[in-house]
C-alpha positions in Angstrom: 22.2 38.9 -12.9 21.1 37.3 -9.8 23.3 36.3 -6.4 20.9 33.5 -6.0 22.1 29.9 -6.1 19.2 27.8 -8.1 19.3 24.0 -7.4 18.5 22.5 -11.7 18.3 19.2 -10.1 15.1 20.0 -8.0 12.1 20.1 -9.8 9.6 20.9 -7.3 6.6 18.5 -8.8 9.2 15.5 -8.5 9.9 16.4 -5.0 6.1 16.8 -4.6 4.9 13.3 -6.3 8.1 11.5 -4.2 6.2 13.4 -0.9 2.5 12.0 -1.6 4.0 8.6 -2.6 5.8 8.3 0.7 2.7 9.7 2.6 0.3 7.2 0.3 2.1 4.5 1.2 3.1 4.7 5.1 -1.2 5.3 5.2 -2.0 2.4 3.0 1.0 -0.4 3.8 0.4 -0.1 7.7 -3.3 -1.3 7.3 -2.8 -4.0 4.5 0.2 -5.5 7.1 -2.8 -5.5 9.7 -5.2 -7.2 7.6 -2.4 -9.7 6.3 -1.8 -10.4 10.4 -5.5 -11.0 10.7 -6.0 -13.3 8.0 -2.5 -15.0 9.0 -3.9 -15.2 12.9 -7.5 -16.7 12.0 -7.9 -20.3 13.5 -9.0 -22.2 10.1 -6.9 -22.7 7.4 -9.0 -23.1 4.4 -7.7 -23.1 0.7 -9.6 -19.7 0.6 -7.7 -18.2 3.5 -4.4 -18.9 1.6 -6.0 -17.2 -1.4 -6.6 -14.3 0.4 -3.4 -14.3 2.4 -1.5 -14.3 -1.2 -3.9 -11.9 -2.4 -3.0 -9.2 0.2 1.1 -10.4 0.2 1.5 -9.3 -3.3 -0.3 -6.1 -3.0 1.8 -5.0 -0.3 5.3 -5.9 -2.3 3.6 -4.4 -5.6 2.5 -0.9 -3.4 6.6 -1.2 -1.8 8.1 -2.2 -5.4 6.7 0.5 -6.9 5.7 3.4 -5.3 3.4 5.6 -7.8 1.1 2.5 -7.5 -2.2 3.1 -6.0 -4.4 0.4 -4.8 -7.3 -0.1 -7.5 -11.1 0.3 -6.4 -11.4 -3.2 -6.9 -8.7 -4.5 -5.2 -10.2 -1.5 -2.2 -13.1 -3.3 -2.3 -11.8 -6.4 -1.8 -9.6 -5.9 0.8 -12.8 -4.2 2.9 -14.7 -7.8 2.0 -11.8 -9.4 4.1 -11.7 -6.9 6.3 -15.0 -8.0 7.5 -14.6 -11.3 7.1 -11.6 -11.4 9.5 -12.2 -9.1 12.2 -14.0 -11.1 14.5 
C-alpha cells in the first residue's frame, strides 16, 4: 500500500479544460471590450451602429456566462468586419 495522499476530487482534464477556458477567455474578452469601446466612441449613431453595438454586448456576456463557449467562425468573421469598419 502506498504513503501517498491522492486528491479523488482532482481530475486532471477538469483542471485542464477550467485552465484553457480561463486563458480563452482573458485572450478573447479583452479585444471584444475594445471593439465594443470603438463602436461605442464612433461619432454617428446610426440604427446599424446600435446593431452592432448589441451584437458584440451579448457575445461578451454569453463568452462570461458560460465559459466553454467559443466564439463561432461566423460570429469571428463578423466581429473582423467591424473591426475594420471602426478603426479609423
Amino acid at each position: 500500500m502506498s504513503n501517498k495522499l491522492i486528491d479523488i476530487l482532482d481530475d486532471g482534464k477538469k483542471v485542464d479544460k477550467l485552465n484553457e477556458d480561463y486563458h480563452y477567455r482573458q485572450s478573447v474578452l479583452p479585444r471584444l471590450k475594445q471593439l465594443r469601446e470603438l463602436i461605442r466612441d464612433s461619432q454617428f449613431h446610426s440604427h446599424a451602429q446600435i446593431e452592432n453595438l448589441d451584437f458584440v454586448k451579448t457575445l461578451i456576456e454569453d463568452l462570461k456566462d458560460n465559459p466553454q463557449r467559443r466564439v463561432t467562425s461566423l460570429e469571428m468573421k463578423e466581429c473582423n468586419q467591424l473591426w475594420k469598419k471602426y478603426n479609423k
